[in-house]
C-alpha positions as a LaTeX table, in Angstrom:
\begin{tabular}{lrrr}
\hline
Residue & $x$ (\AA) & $y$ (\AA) & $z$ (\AA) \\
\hline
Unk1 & 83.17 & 66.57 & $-16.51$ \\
Unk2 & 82.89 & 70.27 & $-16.09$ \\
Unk3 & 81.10 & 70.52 & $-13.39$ \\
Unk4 & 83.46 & 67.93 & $-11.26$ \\
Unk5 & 86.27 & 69.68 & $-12.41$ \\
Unk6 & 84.23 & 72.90 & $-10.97$ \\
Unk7 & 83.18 & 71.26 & $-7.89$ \\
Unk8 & 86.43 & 70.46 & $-6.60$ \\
Unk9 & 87.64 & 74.14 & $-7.41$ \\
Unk10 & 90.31 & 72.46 & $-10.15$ \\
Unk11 & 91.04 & 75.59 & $-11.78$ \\
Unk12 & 94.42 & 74.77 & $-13.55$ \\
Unk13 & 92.45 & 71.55 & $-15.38$ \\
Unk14 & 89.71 & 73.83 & $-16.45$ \\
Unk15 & 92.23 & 76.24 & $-17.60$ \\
Unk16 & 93.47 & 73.81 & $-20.07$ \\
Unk17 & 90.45 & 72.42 & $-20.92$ \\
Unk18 & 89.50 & 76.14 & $-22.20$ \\
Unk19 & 92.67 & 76.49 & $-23.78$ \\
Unk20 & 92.21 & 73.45 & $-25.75$ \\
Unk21 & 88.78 & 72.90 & $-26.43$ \\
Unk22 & 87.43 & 76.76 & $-26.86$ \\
Unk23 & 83.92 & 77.31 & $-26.03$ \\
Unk24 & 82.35 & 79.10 & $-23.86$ \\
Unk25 & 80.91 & 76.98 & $-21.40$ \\
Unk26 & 84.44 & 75.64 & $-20.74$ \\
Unk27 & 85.39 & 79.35 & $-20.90$ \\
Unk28 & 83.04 & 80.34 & $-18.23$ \\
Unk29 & 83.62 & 77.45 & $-15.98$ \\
Unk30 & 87.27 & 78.20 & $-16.32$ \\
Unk31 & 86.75 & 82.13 & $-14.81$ \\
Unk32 & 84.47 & 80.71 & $-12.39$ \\
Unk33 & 87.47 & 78.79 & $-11.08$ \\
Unk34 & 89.85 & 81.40 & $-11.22$ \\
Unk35 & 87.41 & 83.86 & $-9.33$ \\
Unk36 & 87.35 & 86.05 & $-12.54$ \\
Unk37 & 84.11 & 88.11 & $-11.69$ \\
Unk38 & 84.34 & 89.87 & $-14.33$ \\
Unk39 & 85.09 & 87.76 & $-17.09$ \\
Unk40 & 82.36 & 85.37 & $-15.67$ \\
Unk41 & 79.37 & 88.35 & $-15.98$ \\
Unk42 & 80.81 & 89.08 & $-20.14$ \\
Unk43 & 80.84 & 85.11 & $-20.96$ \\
Unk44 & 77.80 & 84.83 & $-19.59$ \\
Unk45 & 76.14 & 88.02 & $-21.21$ \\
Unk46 & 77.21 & 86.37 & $-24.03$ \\
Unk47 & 76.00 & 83.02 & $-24.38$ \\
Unk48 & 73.09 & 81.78 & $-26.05$ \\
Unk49 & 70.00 & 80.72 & $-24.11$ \\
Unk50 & 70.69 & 77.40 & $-25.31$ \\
Unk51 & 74.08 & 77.05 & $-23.75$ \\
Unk52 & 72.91 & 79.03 & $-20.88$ \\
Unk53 & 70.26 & 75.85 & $-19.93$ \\
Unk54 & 73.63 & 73.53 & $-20.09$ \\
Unk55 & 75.10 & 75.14 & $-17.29$ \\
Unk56 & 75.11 & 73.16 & $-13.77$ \\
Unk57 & 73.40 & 74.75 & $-10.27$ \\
Unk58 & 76.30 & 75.70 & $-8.91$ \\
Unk59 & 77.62 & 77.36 & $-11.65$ \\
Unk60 & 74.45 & 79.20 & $-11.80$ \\
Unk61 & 75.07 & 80.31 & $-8.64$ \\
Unk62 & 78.65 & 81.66 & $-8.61$ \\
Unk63 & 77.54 & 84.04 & $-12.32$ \\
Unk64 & 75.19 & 85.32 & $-9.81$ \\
Unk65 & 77.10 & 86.23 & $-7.20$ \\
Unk66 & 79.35 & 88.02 & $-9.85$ \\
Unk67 & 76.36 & 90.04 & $-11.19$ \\
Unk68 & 75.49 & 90.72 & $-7.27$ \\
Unk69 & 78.94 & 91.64 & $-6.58$ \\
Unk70 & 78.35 & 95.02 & $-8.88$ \\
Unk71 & 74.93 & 95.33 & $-7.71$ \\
Unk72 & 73.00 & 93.94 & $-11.09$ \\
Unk73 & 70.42 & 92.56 & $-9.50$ \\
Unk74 & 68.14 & 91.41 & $-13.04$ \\
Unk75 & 71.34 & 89.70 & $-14.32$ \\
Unk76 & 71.79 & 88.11 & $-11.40$ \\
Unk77 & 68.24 & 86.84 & $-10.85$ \\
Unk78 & 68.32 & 86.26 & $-14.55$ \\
Unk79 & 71.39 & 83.89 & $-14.22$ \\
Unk80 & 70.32 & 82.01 & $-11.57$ \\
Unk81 & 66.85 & 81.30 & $-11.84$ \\
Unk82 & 65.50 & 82.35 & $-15.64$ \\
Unk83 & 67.38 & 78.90 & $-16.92$ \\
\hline
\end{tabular}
């Protein structure tokens, strides 16, 4: 659900969904959203590898585009292709 939610850019639903259910996955598909670079790179430092192999493609992508955005180029690689 997630990931449609995050597909079709629905960032007040994900909102609530965080604000509801608190984890981070919802968390970090909720900053995603909301363009939050920079929340996006410290959820994503700090998740588990476990959760991290939960995470969809193209949420992959966009945590590596905010690690590229600041020029951290082994997070970045690390988020989109290590998991």
């Amino acid at each position: 659900m997630l990931d449609g939610l995050l597909g079709q850019g629905d960032a007040r639903n994900l909102k609530k969904i965080a604000t509801i259910y608190s984890n981070p996955i919802a968390n970090l598909y909720s900053a995603i959203a909301n363009e939050d670079k920079a929340q996006t790179r410290d959820i994503w430092l700090s998740l588990t590898d476990d959760q991290r192999t939960e995470i969809s493609n193209s949420a992959k992508k966009a945590v590596a585009l905010a690690f590229y955005d600041i020029a951290d180029w082994q997070d970045g690689w690390l988020a989109r292709y290590a998991y």
